[in-house]
N, C-alpha and C positions, 0 to 999 in steps of 0.2 A: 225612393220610388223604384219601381219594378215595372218595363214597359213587358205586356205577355207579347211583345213582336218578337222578344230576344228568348221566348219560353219554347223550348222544344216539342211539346206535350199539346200548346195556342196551334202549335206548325202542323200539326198531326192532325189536329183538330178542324184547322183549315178558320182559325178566328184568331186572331192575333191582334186585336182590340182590345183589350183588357187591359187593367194596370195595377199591380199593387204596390199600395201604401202605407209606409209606418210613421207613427210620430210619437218621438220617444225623448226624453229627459235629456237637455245635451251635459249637464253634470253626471246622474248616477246614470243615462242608458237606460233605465227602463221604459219598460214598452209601454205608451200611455193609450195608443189608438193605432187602429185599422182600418183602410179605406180599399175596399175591393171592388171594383168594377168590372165587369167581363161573363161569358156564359158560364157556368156552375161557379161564380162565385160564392154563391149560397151555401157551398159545400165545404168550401173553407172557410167558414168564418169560425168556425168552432172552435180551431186551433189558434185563431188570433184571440179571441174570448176566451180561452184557457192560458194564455202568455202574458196577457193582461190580469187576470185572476190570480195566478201563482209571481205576479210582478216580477217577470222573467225581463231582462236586458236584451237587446240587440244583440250581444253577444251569446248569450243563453240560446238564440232563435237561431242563431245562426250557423252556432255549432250542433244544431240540433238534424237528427240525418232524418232525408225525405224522399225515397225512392224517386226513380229516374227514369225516364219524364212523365214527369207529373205536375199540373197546375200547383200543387200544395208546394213545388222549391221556391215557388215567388213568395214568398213571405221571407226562407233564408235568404235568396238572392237579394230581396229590399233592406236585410238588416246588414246584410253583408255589404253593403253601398253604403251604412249610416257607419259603419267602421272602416272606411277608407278614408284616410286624408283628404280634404279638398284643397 
């Protein structure tokens, strides 16, 4: 999970309610689903619906670069949490 409170671009925006979410294979890490909540969500669903389609990994999404600040690093910032130890 990805809260947009910690999203620079939510800050800018002056809405920091959002949240994105991946849920991904805990063996192979691919990306099974996305859960986006928040205003233009709508606009990034494309690129979670394309990481799911080309069965991209967490890490795949996460090395994947996203201009700054922008609503669209919450998708790397959420896979980049699924590749952190707990």
């Amino acid at each position: 999970k990805f809260p947009w409170a910690a999203s620079g671009r939510a800050a800018t925006l002056g809405r920091s309610d959002g949240l994105t979410k991946l849920v991904a294979d805990p063996e192979s890490k691919r990306v099974l689903g996305v859960g986006l909540v928040g205003p233009g969500a709508g606009e990034l669903i494309a690129e979670a619906a394309l990481a799911i389609e080309c069965a991209l990994t967490t890490e795949d999404l996460a090395l994947t670069i996203h201009a700054h600040p922008t609503l669209s690093e919450s998708l790397m910032e959420a896979a980049e949490s699924l590749l952190r130890p707990v």
